[in-house]
Structure formats: C-alpha cells, structure tokens
MDAnalysis code that builds the backbone (N, CA, C; Angstrom):
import MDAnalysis as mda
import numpy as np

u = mda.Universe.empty(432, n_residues=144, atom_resindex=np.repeat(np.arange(144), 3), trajectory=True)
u.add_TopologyAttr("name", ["N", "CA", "C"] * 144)
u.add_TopologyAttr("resid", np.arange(1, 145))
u.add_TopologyAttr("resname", ["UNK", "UNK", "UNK", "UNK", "UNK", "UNK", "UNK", "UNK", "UNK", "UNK", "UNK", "UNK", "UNK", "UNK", "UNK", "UNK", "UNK", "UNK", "UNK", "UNK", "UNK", "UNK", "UNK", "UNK", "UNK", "UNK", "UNK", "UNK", "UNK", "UNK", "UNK", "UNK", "UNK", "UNK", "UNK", "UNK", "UNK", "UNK", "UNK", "UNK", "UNK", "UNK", "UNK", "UNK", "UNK", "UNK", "UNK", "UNK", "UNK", "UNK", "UNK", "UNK", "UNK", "UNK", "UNK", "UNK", "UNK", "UNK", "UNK", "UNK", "UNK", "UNK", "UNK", "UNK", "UNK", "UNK", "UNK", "UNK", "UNK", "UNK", "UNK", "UNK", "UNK", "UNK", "UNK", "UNK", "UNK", "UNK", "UNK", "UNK", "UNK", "UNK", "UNK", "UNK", "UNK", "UNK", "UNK", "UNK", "UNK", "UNK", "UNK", "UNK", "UNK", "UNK", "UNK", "UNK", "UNK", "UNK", "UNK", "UNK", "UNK", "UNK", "UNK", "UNK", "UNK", "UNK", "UNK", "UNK", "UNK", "UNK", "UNK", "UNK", "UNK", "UNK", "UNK", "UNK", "UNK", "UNK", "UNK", "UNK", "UNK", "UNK", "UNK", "UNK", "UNK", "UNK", "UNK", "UNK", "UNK", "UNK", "UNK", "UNK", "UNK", "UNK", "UNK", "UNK", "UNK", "UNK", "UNK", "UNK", "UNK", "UNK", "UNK", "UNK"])
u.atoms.positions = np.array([
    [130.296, 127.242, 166.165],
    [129.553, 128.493, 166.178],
    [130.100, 129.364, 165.058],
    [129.023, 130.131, 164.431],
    [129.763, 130.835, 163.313],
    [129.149, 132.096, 163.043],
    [129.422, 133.278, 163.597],
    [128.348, 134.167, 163.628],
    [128.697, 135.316, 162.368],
    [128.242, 134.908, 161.046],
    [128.213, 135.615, 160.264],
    [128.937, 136.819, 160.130],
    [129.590, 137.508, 159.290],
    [129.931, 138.714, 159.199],
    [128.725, 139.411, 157.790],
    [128.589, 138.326, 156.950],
    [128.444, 139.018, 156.225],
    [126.204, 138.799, 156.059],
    [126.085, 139.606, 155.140],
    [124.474, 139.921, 155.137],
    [123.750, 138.578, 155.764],
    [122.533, 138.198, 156.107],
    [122.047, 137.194, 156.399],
    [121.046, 136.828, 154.987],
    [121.350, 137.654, 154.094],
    [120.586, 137.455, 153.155],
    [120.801, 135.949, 152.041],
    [122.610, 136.029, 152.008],
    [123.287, 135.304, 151.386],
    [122.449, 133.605, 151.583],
    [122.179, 133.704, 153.308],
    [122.305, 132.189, 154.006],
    [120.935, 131.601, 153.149],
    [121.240, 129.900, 153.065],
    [120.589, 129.191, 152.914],
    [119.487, 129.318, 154.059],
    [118.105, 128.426, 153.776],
    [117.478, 128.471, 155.016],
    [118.186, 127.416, 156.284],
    [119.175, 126.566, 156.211],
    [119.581, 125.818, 156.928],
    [120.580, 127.096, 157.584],
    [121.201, 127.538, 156.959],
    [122.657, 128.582, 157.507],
    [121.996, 129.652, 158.459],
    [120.461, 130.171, 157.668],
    [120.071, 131.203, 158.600],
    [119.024, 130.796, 159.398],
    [118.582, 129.716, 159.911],
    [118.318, 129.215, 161.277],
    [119.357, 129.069, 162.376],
    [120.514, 128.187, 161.496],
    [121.909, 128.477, 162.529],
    [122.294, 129.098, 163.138],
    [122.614, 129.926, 162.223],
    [123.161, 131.697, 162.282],
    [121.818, 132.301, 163.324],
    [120.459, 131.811, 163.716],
    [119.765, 132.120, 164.612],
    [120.021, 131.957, 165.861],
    [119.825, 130.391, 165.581],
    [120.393, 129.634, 166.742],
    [121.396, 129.940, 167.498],
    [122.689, 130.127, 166.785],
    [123.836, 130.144, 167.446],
    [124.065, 131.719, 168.097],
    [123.300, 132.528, 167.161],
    [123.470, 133.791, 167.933],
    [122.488, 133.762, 169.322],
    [121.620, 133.130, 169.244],
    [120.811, 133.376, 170.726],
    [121.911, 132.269, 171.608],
    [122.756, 131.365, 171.478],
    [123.975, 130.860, 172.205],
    [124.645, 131.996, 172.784],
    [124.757, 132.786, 171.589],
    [126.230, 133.623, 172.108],
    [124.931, 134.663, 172.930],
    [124.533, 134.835, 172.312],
    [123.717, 136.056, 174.176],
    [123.987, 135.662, 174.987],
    [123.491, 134.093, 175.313],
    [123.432, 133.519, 176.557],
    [124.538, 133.220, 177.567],
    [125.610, 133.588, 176.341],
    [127.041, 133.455, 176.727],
    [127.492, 134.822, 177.157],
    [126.955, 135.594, 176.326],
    [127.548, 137.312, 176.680],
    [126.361, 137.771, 178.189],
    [125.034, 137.180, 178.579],
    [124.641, 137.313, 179.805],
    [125.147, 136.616, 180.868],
    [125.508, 135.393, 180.652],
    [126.568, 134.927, 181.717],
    [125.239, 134.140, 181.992],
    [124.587, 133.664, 181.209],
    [123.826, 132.366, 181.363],
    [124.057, 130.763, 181.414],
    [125.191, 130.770, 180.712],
    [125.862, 128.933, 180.569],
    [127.436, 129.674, 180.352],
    [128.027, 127.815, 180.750],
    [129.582, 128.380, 180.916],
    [130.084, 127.742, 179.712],
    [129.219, 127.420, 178.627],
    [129.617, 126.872, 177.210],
    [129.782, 127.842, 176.554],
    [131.242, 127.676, 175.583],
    [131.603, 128.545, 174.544],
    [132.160, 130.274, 174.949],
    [132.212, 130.350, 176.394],
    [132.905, 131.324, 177.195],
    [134.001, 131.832, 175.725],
    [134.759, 131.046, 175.516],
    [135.912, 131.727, 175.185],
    [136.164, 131.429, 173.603],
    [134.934, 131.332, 172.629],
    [134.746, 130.804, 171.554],
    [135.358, 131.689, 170.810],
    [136.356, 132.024, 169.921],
    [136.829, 132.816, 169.408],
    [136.188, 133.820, 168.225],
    [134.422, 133.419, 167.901],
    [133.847, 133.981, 167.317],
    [133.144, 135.015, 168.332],
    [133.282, 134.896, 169.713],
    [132.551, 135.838, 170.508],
    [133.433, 136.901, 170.713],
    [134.578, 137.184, 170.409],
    [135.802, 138.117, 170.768],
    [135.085, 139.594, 170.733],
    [134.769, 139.336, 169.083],
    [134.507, 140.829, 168.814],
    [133.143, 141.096, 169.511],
    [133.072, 140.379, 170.408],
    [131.112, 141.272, 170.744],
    [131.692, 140.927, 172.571],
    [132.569, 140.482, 172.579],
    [133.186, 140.354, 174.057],
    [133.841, 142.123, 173.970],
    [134.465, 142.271, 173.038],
    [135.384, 143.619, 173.204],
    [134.668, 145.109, 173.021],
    [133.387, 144.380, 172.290],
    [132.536, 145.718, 172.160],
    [132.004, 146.399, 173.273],
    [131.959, 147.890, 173.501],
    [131.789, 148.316, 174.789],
    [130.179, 148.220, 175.370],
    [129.342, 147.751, 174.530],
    [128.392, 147.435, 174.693],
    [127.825, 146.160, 173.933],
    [128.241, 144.965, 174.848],
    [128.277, 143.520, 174.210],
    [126.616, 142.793, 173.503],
    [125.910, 142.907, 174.860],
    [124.525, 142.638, 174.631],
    [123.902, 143.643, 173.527],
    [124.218, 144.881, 173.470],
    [123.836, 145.801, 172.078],
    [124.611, 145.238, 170.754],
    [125.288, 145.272, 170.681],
    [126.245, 144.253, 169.861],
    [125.555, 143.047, 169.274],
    [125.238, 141.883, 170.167],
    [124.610, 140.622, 169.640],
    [122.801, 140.839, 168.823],
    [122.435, 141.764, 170.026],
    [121.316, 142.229, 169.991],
    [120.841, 142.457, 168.285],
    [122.071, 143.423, 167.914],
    [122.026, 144.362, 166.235],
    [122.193, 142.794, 165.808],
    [122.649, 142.142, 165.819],
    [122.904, 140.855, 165.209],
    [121.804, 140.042, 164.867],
    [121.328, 140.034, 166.255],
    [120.264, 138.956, 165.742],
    [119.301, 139.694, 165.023],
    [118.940, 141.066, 165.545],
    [117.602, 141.680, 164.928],
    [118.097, 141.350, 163.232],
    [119.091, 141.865, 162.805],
    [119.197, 141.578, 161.359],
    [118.895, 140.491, 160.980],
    [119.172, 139.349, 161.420],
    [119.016, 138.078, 161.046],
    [117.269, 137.593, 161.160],
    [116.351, 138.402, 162.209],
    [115.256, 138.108, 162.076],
    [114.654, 138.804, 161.140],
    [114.981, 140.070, 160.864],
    [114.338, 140.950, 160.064],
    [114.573, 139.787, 158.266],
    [115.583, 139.446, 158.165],
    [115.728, 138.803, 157.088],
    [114.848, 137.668, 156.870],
    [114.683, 137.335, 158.180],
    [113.838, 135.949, 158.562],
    [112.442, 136.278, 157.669],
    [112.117, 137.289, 158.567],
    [110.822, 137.966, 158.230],
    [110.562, 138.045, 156.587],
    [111.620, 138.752, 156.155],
    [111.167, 138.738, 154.463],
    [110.834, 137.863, 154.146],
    [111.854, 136.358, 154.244],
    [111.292, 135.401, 153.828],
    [110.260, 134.358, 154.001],
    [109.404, 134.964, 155.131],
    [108.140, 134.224, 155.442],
    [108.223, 133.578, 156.812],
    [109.228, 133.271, 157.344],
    [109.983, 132.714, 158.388],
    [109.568, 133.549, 159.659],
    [109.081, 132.452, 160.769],
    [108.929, 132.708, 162.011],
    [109.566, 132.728, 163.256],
    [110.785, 133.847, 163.201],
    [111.556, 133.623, 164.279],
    [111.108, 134.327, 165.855],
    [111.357, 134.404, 166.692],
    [110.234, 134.716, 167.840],
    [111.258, 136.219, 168.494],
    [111.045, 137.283, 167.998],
    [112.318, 138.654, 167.968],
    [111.667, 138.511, 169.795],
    [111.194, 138.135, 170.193],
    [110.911, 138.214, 171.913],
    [112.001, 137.235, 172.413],
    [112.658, 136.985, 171.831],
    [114.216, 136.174, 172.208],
    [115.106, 137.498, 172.516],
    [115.390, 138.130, 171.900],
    [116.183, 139.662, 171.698],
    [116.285, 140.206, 172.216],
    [117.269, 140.099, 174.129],
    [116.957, 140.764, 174.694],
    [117.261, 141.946, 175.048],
    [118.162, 142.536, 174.001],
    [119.012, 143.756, 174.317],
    [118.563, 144.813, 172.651],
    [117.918, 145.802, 172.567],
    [117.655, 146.286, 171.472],
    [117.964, 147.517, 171.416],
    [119.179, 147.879, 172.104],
    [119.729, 149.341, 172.356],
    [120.398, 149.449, 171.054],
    [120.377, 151.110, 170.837],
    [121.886, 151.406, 169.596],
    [123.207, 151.028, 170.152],
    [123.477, 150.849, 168.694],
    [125.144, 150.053, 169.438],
    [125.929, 150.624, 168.267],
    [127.168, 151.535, 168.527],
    [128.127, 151.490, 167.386],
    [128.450, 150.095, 166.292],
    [128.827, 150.584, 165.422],
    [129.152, 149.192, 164.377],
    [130.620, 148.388, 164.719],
    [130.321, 147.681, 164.378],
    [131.942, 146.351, 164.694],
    [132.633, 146.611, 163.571],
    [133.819, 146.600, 163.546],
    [134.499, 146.924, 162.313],
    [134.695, 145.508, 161.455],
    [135.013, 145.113, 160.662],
    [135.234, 143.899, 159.754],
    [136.466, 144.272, 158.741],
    [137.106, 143.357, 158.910],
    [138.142, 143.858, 157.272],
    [137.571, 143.270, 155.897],
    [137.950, 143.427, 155.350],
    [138.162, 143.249, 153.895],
    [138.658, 141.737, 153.760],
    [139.790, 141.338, 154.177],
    [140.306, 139.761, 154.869],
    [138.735, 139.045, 155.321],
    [138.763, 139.329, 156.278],
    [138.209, 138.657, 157.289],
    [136.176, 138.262, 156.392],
    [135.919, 139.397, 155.470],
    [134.577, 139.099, 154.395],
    [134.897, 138.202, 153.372],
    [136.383, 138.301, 153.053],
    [136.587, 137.894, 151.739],
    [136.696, 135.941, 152.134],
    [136.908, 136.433, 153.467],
    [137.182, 134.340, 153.934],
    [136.187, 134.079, 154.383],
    [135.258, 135.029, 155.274],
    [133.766, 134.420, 155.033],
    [132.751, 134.107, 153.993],
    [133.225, 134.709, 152.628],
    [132.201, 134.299, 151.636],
    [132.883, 132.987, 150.683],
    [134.148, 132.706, 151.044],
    [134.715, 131.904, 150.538],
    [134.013, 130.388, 151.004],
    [134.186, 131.077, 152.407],
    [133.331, 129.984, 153.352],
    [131.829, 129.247, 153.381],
    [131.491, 130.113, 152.586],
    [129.511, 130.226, 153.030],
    [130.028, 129.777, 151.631],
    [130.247, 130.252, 150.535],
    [130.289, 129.632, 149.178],
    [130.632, 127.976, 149.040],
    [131.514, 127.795, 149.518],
    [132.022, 126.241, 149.921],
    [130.486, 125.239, 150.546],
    [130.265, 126.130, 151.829],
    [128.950, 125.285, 151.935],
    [127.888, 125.498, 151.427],
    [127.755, 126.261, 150.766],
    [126.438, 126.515, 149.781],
    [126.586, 125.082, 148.478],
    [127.572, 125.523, 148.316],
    [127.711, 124.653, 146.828],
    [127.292, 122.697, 147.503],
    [127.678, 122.730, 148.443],
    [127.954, 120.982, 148.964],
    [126.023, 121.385, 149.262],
    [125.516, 121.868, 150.130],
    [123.750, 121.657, 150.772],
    [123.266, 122.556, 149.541],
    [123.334, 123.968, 149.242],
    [122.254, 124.599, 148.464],
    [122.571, 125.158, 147.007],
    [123.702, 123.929, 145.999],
    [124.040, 124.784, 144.775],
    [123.146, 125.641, 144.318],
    [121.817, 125.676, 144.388],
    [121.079, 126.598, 143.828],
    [121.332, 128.013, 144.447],
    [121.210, 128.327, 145.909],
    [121.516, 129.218, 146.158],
    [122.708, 129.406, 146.195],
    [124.099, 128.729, 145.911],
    [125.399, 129.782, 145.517],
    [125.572, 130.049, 144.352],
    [124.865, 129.351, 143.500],
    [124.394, 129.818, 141.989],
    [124.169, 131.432, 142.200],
    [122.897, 131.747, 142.882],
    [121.846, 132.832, 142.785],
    [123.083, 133.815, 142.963],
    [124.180, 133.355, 143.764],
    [125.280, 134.696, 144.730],
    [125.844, 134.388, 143.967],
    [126.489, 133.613, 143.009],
    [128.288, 133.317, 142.864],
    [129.003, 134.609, 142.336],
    [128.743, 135.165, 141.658],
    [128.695, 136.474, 140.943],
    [128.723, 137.925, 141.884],
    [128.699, 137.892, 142.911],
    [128.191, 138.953, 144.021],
    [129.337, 139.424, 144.623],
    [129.290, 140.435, 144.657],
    [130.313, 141.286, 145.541],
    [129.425, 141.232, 147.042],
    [129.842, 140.318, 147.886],
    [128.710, 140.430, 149.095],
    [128.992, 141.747, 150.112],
    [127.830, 142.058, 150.754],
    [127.765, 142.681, 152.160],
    [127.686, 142.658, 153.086],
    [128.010, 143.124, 153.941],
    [127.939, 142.786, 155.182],
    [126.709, 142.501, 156.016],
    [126.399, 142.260, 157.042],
    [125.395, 142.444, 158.436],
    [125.469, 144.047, 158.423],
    [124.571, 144.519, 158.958],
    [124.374, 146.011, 159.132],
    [124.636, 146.320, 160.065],
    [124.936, 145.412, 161.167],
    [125.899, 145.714, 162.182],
    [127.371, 146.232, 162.139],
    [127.953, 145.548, 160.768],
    [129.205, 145.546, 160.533],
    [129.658, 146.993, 159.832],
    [130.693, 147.209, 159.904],
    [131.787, 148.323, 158.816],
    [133.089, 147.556, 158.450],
    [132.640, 147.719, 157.014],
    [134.213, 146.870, 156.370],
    [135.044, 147.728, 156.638],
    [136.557, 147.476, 157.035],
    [137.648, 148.323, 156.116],
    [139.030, 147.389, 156.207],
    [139.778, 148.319, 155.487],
    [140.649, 147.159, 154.651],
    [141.797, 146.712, 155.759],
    [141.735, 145.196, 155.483],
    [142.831, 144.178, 156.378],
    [142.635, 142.833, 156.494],
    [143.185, 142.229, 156.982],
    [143.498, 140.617, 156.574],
    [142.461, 139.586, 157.249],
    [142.755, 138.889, 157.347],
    [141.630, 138.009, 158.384],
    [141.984, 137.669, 159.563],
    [140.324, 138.485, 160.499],
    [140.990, 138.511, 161.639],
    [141.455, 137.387, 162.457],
    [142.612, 137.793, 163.580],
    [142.845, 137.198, 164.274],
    [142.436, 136.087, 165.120],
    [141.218, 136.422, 165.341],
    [140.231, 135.166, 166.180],
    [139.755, 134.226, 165.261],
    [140.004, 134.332, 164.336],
    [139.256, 133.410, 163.063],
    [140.416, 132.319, 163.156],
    [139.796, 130.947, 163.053],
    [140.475, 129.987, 163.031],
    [139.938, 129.592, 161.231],
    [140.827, 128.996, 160.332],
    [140.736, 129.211, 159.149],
    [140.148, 127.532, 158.882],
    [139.260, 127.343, 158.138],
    [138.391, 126.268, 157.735],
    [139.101, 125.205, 156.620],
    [139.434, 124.129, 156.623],
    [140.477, 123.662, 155.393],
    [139.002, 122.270, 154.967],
    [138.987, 122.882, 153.497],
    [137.796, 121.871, 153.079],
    [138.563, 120.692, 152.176],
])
C-alpha cells in the first residue's frame, strides 16, 4: 500500500489507479470494514488524525479530481466521508523519499513520464502541509 504524499498529478496512469485503489483499501480499513492492513504503517497518519475518515476522504477526492482532468472515470460515489478536515503535516524528508521513490518507478514502467517531472520541484496532495524534517517514522525505506 502506498498512499502518496505527494500531488497525484506526478502518477503514471498505472500509479494513479493504485493510489485509487489502495486508498479506497485504507477507508475500508479506517471504517472497520476488513481486518486487512489494520496496522499498515502507511495508515498511521490518517489513524492519528482527529478526524480519520475526513482525512482519507481529502485524499481520495484529490486523486479523483486529478482523475477527472485526465479523462478518467473514477466513481467519487466511493467517497464516503467529504467533510473539511485540517491538513496532515508532511516533512521535507519524508517528500524528498517519496519522489525519489515514484521517480525510481517511473523510470523502470513510464520513462516518458519521469522525463516530463525529472526537473520538478514536486508538491504535495492538497491534503498535505510540508514542513521541514526527516523521513517519517512509519515509512519503511524502499532499497531498489
């Protein structure tokens, strides 16, 4: 499971179906629908948020709204929580190893699209607020 920190814009179309997919997982996980991935260390930060389902919710809507630009039919009647939700904080660490990351698999499935980014100072999800610090804790680190 890998729930993005940073824009959904970056993703390949394979990454941002995933990044669909896996976020309607983690709802199902933050409603207490299946007992898979309970304790997945990418769910921490939307486990600790004081409003969890608002949390995933901002998540996915971004990821469909992106959907949407690109022609893409994702079904936002999945979405079941569409309340305001304060932002999740992100460090500076923790973006700088996710684009390292998404760059790595871009280059192996979509060189064209890490071409289009390689050059990019990326952004976040609009859920997110960067500020400065290392990579977080729940992140288990990817060795390619």
């Amino acid at each position: 499971m890998r729930l993005w920190s940073l824009h959904p814009r970056y993703l390949d179309r394979q990454g941002l179906t995933a990044l669909w997919r896996e976020a309607l997982l983690a709802q199902a996980v933050l409603e207490g629908q299946t007992k898979v991935y309970r304790h997945h260390p990418q769910l921490a930060r939307f486990q600790k948020h004081p409003q969890p389902l608002a949390a995933i919710g901002a998540l996915l809507e971004g990821v469909w709204r992106e959907a949407q630009a690109r022609g893409y039919r994702f079904d936002d009647g999945k979405i079941h929580c569409r309340e305001a939700c304060d932002p999740i904080s992100v460090t500076t660490g923790q973006m700088a190893y996710e684009w390292s990351h998404l760059m790595t698999k871009l280059d192996q499935r979509s060189p064209n699209v890490a071409q289009q980014w390689r050059n990019t100072s990326p952004q976040c999800h609009p859920l997110f607020r960067v500020q400065s610090g290392y990579v977080e804790a729940w992140e288990r680190p990817h060795h390619t």
